[in-house]
Backbone as a ProteinNet text record, in pm:
[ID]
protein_1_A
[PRIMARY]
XXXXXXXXXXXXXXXXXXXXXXXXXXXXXXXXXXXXXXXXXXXXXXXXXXXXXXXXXXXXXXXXXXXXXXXXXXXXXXXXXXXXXXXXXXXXXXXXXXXXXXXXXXXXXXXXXXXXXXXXXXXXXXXXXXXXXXXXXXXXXXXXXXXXXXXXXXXXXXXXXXXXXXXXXXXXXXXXXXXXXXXXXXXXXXXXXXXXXXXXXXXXXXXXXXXXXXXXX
[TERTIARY]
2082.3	2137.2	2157.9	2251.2	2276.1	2228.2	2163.1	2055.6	2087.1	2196.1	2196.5	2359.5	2463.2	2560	2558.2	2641.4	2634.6	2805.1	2847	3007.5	3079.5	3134.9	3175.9	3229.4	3224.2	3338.6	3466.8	3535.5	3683.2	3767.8	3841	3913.5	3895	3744.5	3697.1	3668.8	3563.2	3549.8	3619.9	3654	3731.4	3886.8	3970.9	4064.3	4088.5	4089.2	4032.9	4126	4263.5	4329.2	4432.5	4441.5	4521	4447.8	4316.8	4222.5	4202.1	4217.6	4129.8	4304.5	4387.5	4540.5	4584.9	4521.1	4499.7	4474.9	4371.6	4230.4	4312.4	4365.3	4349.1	4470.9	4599.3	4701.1	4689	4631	4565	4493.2	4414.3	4338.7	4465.1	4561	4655.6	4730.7	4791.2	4865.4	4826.5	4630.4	4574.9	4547.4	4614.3	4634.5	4745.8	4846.1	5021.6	5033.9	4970.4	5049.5	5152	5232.7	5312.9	5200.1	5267.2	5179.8	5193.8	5148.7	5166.7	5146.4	5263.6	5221.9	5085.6	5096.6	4979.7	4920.2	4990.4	5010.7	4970	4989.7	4976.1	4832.4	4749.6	4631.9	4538.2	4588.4	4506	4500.1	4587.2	4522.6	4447.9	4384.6	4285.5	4153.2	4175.8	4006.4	3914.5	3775.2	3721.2	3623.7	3657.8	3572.5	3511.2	3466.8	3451.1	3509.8	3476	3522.2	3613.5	3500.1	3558.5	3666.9	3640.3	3790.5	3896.4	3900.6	4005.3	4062.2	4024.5	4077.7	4164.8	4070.4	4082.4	4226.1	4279.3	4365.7	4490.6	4439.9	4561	4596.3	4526.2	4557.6	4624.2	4637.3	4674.8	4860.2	4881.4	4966.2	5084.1	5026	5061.9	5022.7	5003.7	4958.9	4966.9	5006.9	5038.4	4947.7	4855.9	4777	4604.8	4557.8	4419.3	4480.8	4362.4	4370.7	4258.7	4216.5	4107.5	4021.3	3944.1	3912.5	3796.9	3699.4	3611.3	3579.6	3714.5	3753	3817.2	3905.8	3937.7	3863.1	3750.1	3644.6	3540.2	3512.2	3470.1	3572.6	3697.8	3811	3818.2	3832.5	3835.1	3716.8	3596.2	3496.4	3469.1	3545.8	3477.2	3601.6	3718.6	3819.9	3806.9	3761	3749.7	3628	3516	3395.7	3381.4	3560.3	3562.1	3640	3738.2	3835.4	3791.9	3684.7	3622.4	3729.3	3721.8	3738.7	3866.9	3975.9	4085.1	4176	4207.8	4265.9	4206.9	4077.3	4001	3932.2	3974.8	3932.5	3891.4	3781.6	3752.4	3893	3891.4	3973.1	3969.9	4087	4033.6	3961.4	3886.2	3714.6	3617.4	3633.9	3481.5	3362.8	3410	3311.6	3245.2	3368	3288.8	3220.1	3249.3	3158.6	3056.5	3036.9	2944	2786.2	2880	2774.3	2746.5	2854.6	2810.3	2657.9	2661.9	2609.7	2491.1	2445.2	2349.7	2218.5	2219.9	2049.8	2054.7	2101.3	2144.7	2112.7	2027.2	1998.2	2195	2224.9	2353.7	2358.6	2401.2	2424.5	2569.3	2557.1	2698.3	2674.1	2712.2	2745.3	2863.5	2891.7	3006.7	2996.3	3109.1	3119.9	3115.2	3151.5	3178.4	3076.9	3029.4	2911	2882.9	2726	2634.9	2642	2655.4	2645.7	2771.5	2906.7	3024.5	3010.9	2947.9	2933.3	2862.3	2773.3	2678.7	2742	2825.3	2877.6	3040.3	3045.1	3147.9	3109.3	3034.4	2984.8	2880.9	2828.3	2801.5	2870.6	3007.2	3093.8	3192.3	3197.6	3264.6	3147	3042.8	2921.3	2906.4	2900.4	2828.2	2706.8	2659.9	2560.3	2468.7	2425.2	2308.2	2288.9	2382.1	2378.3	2413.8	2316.4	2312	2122.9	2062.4	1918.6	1948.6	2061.8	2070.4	2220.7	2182.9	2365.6	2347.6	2423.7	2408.8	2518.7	2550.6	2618.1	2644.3	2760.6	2782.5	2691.5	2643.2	2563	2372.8	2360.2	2247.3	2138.7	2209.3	2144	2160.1	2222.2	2296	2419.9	2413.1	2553.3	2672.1	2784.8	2874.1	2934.1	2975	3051.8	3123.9	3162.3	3138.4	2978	2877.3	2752.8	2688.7	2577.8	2526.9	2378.9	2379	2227.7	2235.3	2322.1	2293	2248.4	2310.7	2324.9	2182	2177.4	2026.4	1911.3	1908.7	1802.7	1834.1	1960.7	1945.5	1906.2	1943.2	1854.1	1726	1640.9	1530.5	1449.6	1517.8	1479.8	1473.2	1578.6	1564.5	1522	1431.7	1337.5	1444.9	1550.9	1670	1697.1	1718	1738	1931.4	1991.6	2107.8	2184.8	2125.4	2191.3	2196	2111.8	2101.7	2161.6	2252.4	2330.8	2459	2566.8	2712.8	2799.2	2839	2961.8	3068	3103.3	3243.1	3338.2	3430	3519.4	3650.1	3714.5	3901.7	3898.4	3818.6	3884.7	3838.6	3873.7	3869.5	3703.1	3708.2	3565.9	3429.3	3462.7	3339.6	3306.9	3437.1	3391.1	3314.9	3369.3	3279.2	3117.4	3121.4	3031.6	2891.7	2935.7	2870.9	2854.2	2955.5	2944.9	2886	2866.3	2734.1	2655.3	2549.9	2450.8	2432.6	2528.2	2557.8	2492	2602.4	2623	2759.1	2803.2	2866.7	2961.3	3087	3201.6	3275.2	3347.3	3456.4	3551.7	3665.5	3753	3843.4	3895.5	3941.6	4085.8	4225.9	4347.8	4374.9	4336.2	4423.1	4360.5	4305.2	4243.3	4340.7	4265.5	4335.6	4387.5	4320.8	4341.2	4482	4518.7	4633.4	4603.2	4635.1	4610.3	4600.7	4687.7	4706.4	4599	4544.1	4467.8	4331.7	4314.3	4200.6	4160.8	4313.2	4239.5	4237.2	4338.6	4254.8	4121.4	4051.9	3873	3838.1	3905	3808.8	3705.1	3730.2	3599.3	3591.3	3432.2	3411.8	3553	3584	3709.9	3766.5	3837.9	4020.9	3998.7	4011.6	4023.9	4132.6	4194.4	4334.7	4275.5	4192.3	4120.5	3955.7	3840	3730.4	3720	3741.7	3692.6	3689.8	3756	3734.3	3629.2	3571.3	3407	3312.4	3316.5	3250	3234.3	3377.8	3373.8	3399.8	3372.8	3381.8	3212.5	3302	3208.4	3058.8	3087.8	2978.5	2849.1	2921.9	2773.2	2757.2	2787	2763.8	2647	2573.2	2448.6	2312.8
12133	11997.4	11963.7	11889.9	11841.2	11745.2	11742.9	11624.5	11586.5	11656.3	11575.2	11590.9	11534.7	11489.1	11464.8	11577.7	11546.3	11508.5	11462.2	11401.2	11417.6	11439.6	11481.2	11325.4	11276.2	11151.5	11112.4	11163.3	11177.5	11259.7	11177.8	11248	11270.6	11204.5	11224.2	11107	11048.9	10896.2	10766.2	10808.6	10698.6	10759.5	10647.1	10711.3	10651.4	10753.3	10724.6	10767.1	10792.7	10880.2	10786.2	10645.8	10543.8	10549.1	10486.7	10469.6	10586.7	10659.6	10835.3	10889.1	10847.5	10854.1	10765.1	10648.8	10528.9	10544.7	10602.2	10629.3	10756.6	10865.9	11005.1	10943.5	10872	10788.2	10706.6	10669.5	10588.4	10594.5	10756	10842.6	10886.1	10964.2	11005.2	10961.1	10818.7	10768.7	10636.4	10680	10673.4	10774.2	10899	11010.9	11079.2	10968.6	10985.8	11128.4	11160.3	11232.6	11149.4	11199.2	11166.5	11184.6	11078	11022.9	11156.8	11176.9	11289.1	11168	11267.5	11185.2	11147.2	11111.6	11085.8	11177.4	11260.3	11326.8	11474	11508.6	11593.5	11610.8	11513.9	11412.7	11464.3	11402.3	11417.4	11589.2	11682.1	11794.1	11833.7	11777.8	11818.2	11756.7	11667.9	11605	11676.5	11685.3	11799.9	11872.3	11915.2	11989	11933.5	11784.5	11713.1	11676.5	11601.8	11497.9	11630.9	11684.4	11790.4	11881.6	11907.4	12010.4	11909.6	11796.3	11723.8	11689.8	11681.5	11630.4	11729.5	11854.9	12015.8	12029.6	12019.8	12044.1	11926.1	11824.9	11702.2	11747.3	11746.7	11843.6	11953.4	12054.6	12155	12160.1	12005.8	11973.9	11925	11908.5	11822.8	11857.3	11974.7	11971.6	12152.1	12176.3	12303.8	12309.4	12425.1	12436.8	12372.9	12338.7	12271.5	12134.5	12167.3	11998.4	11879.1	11802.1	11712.2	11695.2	11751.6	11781.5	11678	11669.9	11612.3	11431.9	11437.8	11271.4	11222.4	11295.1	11282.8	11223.6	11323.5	11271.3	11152.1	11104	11020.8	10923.1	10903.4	10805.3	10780.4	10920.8	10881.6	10812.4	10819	10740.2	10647.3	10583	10453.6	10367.9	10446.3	10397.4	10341.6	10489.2	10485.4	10385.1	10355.7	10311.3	10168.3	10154	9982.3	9933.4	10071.4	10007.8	10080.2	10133.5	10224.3	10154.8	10030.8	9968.5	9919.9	9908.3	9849.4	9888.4	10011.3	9999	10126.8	10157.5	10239.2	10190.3	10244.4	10216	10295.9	10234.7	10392.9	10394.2	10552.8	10564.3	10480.4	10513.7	10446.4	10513.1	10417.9	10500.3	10506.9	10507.3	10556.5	10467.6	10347.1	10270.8	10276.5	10287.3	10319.8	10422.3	10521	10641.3	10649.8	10601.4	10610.4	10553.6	10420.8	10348.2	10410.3	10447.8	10581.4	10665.4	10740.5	10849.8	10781.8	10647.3	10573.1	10596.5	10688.9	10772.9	10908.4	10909	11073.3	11101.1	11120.8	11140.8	11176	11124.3	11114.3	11126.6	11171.6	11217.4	11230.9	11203.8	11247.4	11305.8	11421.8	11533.2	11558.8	11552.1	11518.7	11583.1	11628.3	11656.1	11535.6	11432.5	11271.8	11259.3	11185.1	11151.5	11077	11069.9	11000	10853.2	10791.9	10654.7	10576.5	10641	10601.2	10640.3	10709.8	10730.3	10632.4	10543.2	10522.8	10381.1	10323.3	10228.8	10208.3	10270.4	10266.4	10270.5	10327.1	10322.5	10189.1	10122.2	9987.2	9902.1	9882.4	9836.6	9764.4	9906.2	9946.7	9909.6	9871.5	9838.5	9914.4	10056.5	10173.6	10262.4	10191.3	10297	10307.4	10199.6	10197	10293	10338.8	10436.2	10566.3	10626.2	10713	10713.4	10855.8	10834.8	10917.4	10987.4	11073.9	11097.4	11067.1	11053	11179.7	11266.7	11366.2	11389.4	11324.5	11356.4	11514.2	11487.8	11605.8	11623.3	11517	11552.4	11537.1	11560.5	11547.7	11668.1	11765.1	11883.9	12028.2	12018.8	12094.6	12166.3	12302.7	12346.9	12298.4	12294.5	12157.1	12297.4	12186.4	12246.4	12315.6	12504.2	12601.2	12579	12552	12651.2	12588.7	12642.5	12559.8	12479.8	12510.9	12449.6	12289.9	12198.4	12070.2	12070.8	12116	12140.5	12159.4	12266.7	12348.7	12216.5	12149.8	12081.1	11941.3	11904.9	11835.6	11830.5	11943.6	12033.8	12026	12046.5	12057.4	11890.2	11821	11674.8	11634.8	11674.5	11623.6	11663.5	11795.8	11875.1	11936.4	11966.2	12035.1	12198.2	12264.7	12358	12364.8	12479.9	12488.4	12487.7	12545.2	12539.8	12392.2	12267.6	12182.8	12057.1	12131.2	12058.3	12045.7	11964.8	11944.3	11927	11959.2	11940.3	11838.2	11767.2	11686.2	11728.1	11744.5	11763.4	11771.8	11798.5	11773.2	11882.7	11947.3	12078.5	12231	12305.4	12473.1	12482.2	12381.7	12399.6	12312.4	12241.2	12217.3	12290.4	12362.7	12507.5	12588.1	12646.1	12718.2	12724.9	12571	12541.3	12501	12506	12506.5	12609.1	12716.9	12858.4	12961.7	12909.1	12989.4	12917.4	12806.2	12763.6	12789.1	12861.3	12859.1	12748.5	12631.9	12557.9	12522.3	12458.1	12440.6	12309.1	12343.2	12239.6	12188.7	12112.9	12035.9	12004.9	12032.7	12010.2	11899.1	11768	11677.2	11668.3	11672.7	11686.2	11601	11471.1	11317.2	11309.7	11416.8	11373.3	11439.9	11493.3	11552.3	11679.8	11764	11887.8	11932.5	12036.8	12075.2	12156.2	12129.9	12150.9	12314.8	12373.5	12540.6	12586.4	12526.4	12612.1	12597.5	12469.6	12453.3	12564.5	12550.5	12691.9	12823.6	12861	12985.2	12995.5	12901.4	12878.6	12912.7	12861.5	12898.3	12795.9	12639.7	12584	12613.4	12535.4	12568.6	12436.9	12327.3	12277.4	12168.3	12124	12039.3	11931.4	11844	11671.6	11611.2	11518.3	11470.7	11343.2	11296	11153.5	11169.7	11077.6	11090.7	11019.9	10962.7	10899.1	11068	11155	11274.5	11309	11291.3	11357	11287.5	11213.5	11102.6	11217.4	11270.8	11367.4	11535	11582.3	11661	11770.5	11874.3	11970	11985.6	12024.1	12087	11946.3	11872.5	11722.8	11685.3	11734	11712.6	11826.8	11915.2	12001.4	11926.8
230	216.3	68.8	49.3	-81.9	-127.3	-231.9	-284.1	-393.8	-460.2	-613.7	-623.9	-664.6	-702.5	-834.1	-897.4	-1066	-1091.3	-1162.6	-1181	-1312.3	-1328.9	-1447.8	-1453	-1627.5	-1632.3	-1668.8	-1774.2	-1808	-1717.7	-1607.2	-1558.2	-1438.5	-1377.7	-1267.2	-1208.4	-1237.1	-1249	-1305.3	-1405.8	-1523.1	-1566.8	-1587.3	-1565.5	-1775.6	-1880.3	-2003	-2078.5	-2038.1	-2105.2	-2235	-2137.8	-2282.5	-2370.8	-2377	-2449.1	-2578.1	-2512.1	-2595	-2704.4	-2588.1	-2689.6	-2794	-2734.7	-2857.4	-2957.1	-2945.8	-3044.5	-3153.2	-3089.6	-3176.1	-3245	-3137	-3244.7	-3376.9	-3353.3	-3449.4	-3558.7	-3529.1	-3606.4	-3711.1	-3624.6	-3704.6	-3813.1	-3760	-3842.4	-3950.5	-3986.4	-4102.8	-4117.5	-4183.2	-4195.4	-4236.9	-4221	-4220.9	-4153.5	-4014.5	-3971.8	-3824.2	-3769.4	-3670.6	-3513.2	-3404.5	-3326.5	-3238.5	-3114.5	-2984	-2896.6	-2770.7	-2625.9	-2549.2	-2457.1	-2401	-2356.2	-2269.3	-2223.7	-2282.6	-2406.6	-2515.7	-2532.5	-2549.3	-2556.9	-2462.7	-2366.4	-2255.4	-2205.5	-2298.1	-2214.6	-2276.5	-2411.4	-2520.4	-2468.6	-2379.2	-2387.1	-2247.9	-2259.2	-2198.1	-2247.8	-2390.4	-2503.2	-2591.2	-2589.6	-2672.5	-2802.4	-2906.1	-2995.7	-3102.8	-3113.8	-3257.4	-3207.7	-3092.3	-3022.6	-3003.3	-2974.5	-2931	-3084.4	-3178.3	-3300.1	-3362.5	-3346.4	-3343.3	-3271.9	-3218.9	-3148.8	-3160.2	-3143.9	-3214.1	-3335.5	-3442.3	-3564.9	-3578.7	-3503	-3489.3	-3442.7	-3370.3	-3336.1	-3485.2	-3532	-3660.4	-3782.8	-3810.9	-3933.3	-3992.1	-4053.9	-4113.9	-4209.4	-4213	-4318.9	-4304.6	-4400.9	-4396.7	-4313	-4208.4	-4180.6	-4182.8	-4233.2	-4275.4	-4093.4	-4075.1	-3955.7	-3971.5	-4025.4	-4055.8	-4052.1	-4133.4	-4176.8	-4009.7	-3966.9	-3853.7	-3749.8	-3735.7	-3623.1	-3675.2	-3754.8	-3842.2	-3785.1	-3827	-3774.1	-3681.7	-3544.1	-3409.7	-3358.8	-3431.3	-3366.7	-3354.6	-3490.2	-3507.1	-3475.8	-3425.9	-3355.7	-3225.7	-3112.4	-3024.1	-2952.1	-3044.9	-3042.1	-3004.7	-3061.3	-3067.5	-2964	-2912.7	-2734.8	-2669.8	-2624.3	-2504.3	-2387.9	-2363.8	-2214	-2228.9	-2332.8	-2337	-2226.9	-2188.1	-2028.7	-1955.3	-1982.5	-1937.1	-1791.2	-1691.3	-1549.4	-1474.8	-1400.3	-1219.4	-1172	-1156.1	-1033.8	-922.7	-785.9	-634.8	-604.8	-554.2	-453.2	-527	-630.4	-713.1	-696.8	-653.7	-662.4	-520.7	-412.9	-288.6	-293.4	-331.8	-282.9	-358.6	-495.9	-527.5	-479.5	-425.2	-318	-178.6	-84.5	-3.7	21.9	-123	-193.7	-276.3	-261.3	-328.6	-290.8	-182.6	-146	-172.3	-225	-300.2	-452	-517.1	-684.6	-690.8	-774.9	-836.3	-979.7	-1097.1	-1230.5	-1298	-1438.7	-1504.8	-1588.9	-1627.9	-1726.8	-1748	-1914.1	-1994.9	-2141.9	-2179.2	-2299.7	-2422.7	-2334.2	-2445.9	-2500.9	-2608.7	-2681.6	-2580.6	-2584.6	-2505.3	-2525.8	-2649.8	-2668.1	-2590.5	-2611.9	-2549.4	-2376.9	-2336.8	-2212.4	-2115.4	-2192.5	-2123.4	-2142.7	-2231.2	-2277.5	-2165.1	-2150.9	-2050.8	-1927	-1874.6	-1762.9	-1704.8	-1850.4	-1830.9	-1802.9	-1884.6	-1895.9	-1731.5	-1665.3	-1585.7	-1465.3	-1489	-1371.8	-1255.4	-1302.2	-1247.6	-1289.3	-1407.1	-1451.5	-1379.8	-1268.8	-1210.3	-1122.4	-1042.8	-997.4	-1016.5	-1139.7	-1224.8	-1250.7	-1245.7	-1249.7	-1362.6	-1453.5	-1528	-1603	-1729.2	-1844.9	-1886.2	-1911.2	-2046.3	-2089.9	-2213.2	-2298.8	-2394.2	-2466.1	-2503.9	-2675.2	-2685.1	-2846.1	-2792.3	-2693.6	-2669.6	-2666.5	-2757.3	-2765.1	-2722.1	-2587.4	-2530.1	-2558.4	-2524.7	-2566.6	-2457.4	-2527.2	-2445.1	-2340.5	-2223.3	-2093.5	-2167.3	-2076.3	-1978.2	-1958.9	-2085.5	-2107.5	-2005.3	-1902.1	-1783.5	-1823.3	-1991.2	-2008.8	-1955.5	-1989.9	-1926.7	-1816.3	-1735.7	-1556.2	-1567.1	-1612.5	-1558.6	-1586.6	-1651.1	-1704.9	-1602.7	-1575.1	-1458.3	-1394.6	-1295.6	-1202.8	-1182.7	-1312.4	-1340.4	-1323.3	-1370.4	-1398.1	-1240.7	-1155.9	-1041.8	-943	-975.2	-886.4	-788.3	-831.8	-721.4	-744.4	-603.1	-683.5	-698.4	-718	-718.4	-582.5	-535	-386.9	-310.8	-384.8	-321.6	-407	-478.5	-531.1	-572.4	-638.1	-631.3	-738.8	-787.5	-951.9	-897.7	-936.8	-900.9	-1028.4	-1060.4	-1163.2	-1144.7	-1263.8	-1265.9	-1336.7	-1417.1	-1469.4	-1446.3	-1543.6	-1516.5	-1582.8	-1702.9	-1746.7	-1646.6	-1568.4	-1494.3	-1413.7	-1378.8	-1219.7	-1271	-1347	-1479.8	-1526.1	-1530.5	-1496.1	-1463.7	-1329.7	-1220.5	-1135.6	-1159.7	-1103	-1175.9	-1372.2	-1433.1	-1379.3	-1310.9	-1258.6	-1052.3	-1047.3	-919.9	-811.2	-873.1	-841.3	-756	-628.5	-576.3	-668.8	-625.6	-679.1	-560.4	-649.1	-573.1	-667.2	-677.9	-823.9	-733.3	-818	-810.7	-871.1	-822.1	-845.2	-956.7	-950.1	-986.6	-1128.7	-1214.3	-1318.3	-1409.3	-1557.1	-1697.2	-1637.7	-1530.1	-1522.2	-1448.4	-1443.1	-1333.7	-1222.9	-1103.8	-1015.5	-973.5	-1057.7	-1043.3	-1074.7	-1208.3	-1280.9	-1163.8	-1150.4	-1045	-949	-860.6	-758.3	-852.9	-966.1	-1008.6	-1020	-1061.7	-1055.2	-924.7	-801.7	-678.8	-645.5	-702	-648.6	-498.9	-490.9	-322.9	-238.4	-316	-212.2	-325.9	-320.4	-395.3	-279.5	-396.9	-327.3	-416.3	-324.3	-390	-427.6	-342.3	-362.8	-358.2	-462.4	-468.8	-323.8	-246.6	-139.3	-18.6	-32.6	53.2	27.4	-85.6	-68.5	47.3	83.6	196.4	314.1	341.1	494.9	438.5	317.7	291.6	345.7	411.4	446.3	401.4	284.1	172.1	178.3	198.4	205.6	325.5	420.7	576.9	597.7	566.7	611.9	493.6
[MASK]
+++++++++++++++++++++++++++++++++++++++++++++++++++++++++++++++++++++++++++++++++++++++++++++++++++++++++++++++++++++++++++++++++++++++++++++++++++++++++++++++++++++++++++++++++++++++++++++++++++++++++++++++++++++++++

Protein backbone atom coordinates (compact mmCIF):
# COMPACT_ATOMS: atom_id res chain seq x y z
CA UNK A 1 0.00 0.00 0.00
CA UNK A 2 1.03 3.45 -0.57
CA UNK A 3 1.70 5.58 2.37
CA UNK A 4 3.61 8.49 1.39
CA UNK A 5 3.00 10.79 -1.62
CA UNK A 6 5.97 12.97 -2.36
CA UNK A 7 5.18 15.88 -5.23
CA UNK A 8 7.36 17.57 -6.97
CA UNK A 9 6.40 21.57 -7.17
CA UNK A 10 7.18 23.59 -10.39
CA UNK A 11 5.23 22.20 -12.90
CA UNK A 12 3.32 19.82 -10.93
CA UNK A 13 1.48 21.53 -8.36
CA UNK A 14 1.98 25.24 -9.19
CA UNK A 15 1.68 26.46 -12.30
CA UNK A 16 5.17 29.10 -11.86
CA UNK A 17 6.28 29.59 -15.14
CA UNK A 18 5.17 33.68 -15.59
CA UNK A 19 6.61 34.34 -12.47
CA UNK A 20 10.15 32.45 -12.90
CA UNK A 21 10.14 34.20 -16.74
CA UNK A 22 9.50 37.43 -15.08
CA UNK A 23 12.11 37.10 -12.87
CA UNK A 24 15.17 35.70 -15.30
CA UNK A 25 13.63 38.75 -17.73
CA UNK A 26 14.25 41.04 -15.64
CA UNK A 27 17.47 39.58 -14.41
CA UNK A 28 18.56 40.06 -17.91
CA UNK A 29 17.72 43.25 -18.92
CA UNK A 30 19.73 44.70 -15.75
CA UNK A 31 22.38 43.13 -17.51
CA UNK A 32 21.61 44.67 -21.00
CA UNK A 33 21.17 41.42 -22.28
CA UNK A 34 17.92 40.76 -24.62
CA UNK A 35 14.69 39.12 -23.01
CA UNK A 36 13.74 35.01 -24.03
CA UNK A 37 10.26 33.59 -24.32
CA UNK A 38 8.44 32.08 -21.80
CA UNK A 39 8.51 29.35 -23.07
CA UNK A 40 12.44 29.27 -23.60
CA UNK A 41 12.36 29.73 -19.72
CA UNK A 42 10.35 27.36 -18.71
CA UNK A 43 12.32 24.52 -20.27
CA UNK A 44 15.29 25.59 -18.03
CA UNK A 45 13.55 25.35 -14.71
CA UNK A 46 13.89 21.89 -12.87
CA UNK A 47 17.69 22.08 -12.05
CA UNK A 48 17.54 24.72 -9.83
CA UNK A 49 18.53 28.53 -9.54
CA UNK A 50 22.25 28.29 -10.84
CA UNK A 51 21.32 25.96 -13.92
CA UNK A 52 18.42 28.03 -14.89
CA UNK A 53 20.51 31.29 -15.05
CA UNK A 54 23.19 28.90 -16.50
CA UNK A 55 21.30 28.33 -19.32
CA UNK A 56 19.29 31.74 -19.84
CA UNK A 57 22.84 33.01 -20.17
CA UNK A 58 23.93 30.71 -22.45
CA UNK A 59 21.04 31.89 -24.55
CA UNK A 60 22.39 35.33 -24.73
CA UNK A 61 25.60 35.74 -24.20
CA UNK A 62 28.84 34.84 -26.09
CA UNK A 63 31.77 34.42 -24.06
CA UNK A 64 32.09 34.97 -20.10
CA UNK A 65 28.87 35.32 -18.73
CA UNK A 66 28.38 37.12 -15.19
CA UNK A 67 26.78 33.96 -13.78
CA UNK A 68 27.13 34.86 -10.31
CA UNK A 69 25.67 38.45 -10.31
CA UNK A 70 22.89 36.86 -12.21
CA UNK A 71 21.67 34.54 -9.55
CA UNK A 72 22.17 37.16 -6.91
CA UNK A 73 19.62 39.28 -9.30
CA UNK A 74 17.26 36.47 -9.97
CA UNK A 75 16.77 36.13 -6.33
CA UNK A 76 16.12 38.98 -5.02
CA UNK A 77 13.91 39.45 -8.06
CA UNK A 78 12.07 36.48 -7.89
CA UNK A 79 11.87 36.71 -3.95
CA UNK A 80 9.70 39.69 -4.26
CA UNK A 81 6.76 38.21 -7.04
CA UNK A 82 6.77 34.55 -5.97
CA UNK A 83 2.75 34.82 -6.23
CA UNK A 84 2.23 37.52 -8.95
CA UNK A 85 0.43 35.04 -11.32
CA UNK A 86 1.75 31.96 -9.80
CA UNK A 87 -1.20 29.40 -9.25
CA UNK A 88 -2.26 25.48 -8.39
CA UNK A 89 -3.08 23.77 -11.15
CA UNK A 90 -6.97 22.20 -11.46
CA UNK A 91 -7.36 19.66 -8.78
CA UNK A 92 -4.55 20.22 -6.71
CA UNK A 93 -6.33 21.36 -4.10
CA UNK A 94 -8.84 18.54 -4.24
CA UNK A 95 -6.64 15.85 -4.22
CA UNK A 96 -4.52 16.98 -2.01
CA UNK A 97 -7.37 16.93 0.45
CA UNK A 98 -8.41 13.39 -0.90
CA UNK A 99 -4.90 12.12 0.06
CA UNK A 100 -5.02 14.11 3.56
CA UNK A 101 -4.57 10.61 5.51
CA UNK A 102 -1.75 9.80 3.59
CA UNK A 103 1.90 11.36 4.87
CA UNK A 104 2.16 13.63 1.74
CA UNK A 105 5.64 15.68 0.88
CA UNK A 106 7.35 18.09 -1.65
CA UNK A 107 10.70 17.68 -3.04
CA UNK A 108 12.11 20.32 -5.29
CA UNK A 109 15.04 21.68 -6.71
CA UNK A 110 13.67 25.49 -5.76
CA UNK A 111 15.29 27.02 -2.73
CA UNK A 112 13.59 26.08 0.31
CA UNK A 113 12.69 29.57 1.57
CA UNK A 114 10.67 30.36 -1.80
CA UNK A 115 9.08 27.00 -1.59
CA UNK A 116 7.66 27.08 1.50
CA UNK A 117 6.62 30.74 0.82
CA UNK A 118 4.56 29.85 -1.93
CA UNK A 119 3.05 27.10 -0.76
CA UNK A 120 1.89 29.31 2.22
CA UNK A 121 0.86 31.68 0.09
CA UNK A 122 -1.19 29.44 -2.04
CA UNK A 123 -2.77 27.75 1.45
CA UNK A 124 -1.47 24.32 1.01
CA UNK A 125 1.40 23.95 3.13
CA UNK A 126 -0.53 22.30 5.73
CA UNK A 127 -0.83 19.48 4.10
CA UNK A 128 2.74 18.81 3.79
CA UNK A 129 4.50 16.90 7.00
CA UNK A 130 7.77 17.50 4.83
CA UNK A 131 9.44 20.61 2.32
CA UNK A 132 12.81 19.86 0.84
CA UNK A 133 14.23 22.21 -0.95
CA UNK A 134 16.99 22.31 -3.30
CA UNK A 135 19.72 24.21 -0.91
CA UNK A 136 19.00 22.12 1.95
CA UNK A 137 22.01 20.07 1.71
CA UNK A 138 21.19 17.56 -0.59
CA UNK A 139 22.48 16.83 -3.90
CA UNK A 140 19.73 18.36 -6.22
CA UNK A 141 17.23 16.02 -8.36
CA UNK A 142 18.34 13.07 -10.53
CA UNK A 143 20.44 12.36 -7.08
CA UNK A 144 17.88 10.20 -4.79
CA UNK A 145 19.54 11.50 -1.51
CA UNK A 146 16.45 13.82 -0.74
CA UNK A 147 13.99 11.03 -1.47
CA UNK A 148 15.91 8.67 0.53
CA UNK A 149 15.85 10.79 3.66
CA UNK A 150 12.17 11.35 3.14
CA UNK A 151 11.62 8.03 3.13
CA UNK A 152 13.49 7.75 6.11
CA UNK A 153 11.69 10.64 8.03
CA UNK A 154 8.48 8.96 7.27
CA UNK A 155 9.31 5.49 8.37
CA UNK A 156 8.35 4.34 4.62
CA UNK A 157 9.90 2.06 2.77
CA UNK A 158 10.19 2.52 -1.12
CA UNK A 159 7.81 0.28 -2.24
CA UNK A 160 5.31 2.07 -0.11
CA UNK A 161 5.67 5.00 -1.68
CA UNK A 162 4.94 7.63 -4.76
CA UNK A 163 6.84 10.50 -6.91
CA UNK A 164 4.31 12.82 -8.60
CA UNK A 165 6.20 14.83 -11.33
CA UNK A 166 6.25 16.61 -14.87
CA UNK A 167 9.71 15.75 -15.75
CA UNK A 168 12.52 13.25 -17.05
CA UNK A 169 14.46 14.31 -13.86
CA UNK A 170 11.88 13.25 -11.20
CA UNK A 171 11.46 9.61 -12.87
CA UNK A 172 14.97 9.47 -12.50
CA UNK A 173 14.53 10.04 -9.54
CA UNK A 174 12.55 8.01 -8.04
CA UNK A 175 13.65 5.02 -10.09
CA UNK A 176 17.41 5.59 -8.47
CA UNK A 177 15.29 5.16 -5.08
CA UNK A 178 13.07 2.63 -6.58
CA UNK A 179 10.49 4.43 -6.11
CA UNK A 180 7.24 4.29 -8.05
CA UNK A 181 6.10 7.40 -10.37
CA UNK A 182 3.51 8.92 -12.02
CA UNK A 183 4.65 11.64 -14.57
CA UNK A 184 2.11 14.47 -15.09
CA UNK A 185 1.58 15.89 -18.87
CA UNK A 186 0.24 19.61 -18.14
CA UNK A 187 3.49 20.80 -16.53
CA UNK A 188 7.28 22.29 -17.88
CA UNK A 189 7.99 18.83 -19.25
CA UNK A 190 7.10 17.21 -22.74
CA UNK A 191 5.19 14.56 -22.95
CA UNK A 192 7.59 12.32 -25.28
CA UNK A 193 10.33 12.62 -23.22
CA UNK A 194 8.12 11.37 -20.26
CA UNK A 195 7.31 7.97 -21.63
CA UNK A 196 10.99 7.59 -22.75
CA UNK A 197 11.49 7.45 -18.79
CA UNK A 198 8.87 4.68 -18.44
CA UNK A 199 7.15 6.03 -15.35
CA UNK A 200 4.96 3.45 -13.70
CA UNK A 201 1.71 5.69 -15.43
CA UNK A 202 1.00 9.50 -17.35
CA UNK A 203 -1.78 11.64 -16.05
CA UNK A 204 -3.18 14.41 -18.16
CA UNK A 205 -4.89 15.78 -15.01
CA UNK A 206 -3.65 15.69 -11.11
CA UNK A 207 -7.26 14.78 -10.20
CA UNK A 208 -6.51 11.05 -12.06
CA UNK A 209 -4.40 10.25 -9.28
CA UNK A 210 -7.65 9.82 -7.00
CA UNK A 211 -8.56 6.43 -9.26
CA UNK A 212 -5.22 5.72 -10.33
CA UNK A 213 -4.15 2.03 -9.94
CA UNK A 214 -0.86 2.27 -8.12
CA UNK A 215 -2.92 3.96 -4.88
CA UNK A 216 -5.80 1.60 -4.92
CA UNK A 217 -3.64 -1.62 -3.08
Amino acid sequence: MIKLIIYDLDGTLIDSRRDIADAVNWTLQELEFPRLPIEKVSSFVGNGVRNLMRQALKEVVRGEAPLERSIKLFRARYGEHLLDHTRLYPSVRKVLEFFKDRKQAVMTNKPEDFSLRILRGLAIDSYFFRVVGGDQGFSKKPAPEALLDILDTASVGPEEALLVGDSAIDIETAQSARVKTVAVTYGFGSPGELERFEPDAIIDDLEELIECPLLKN
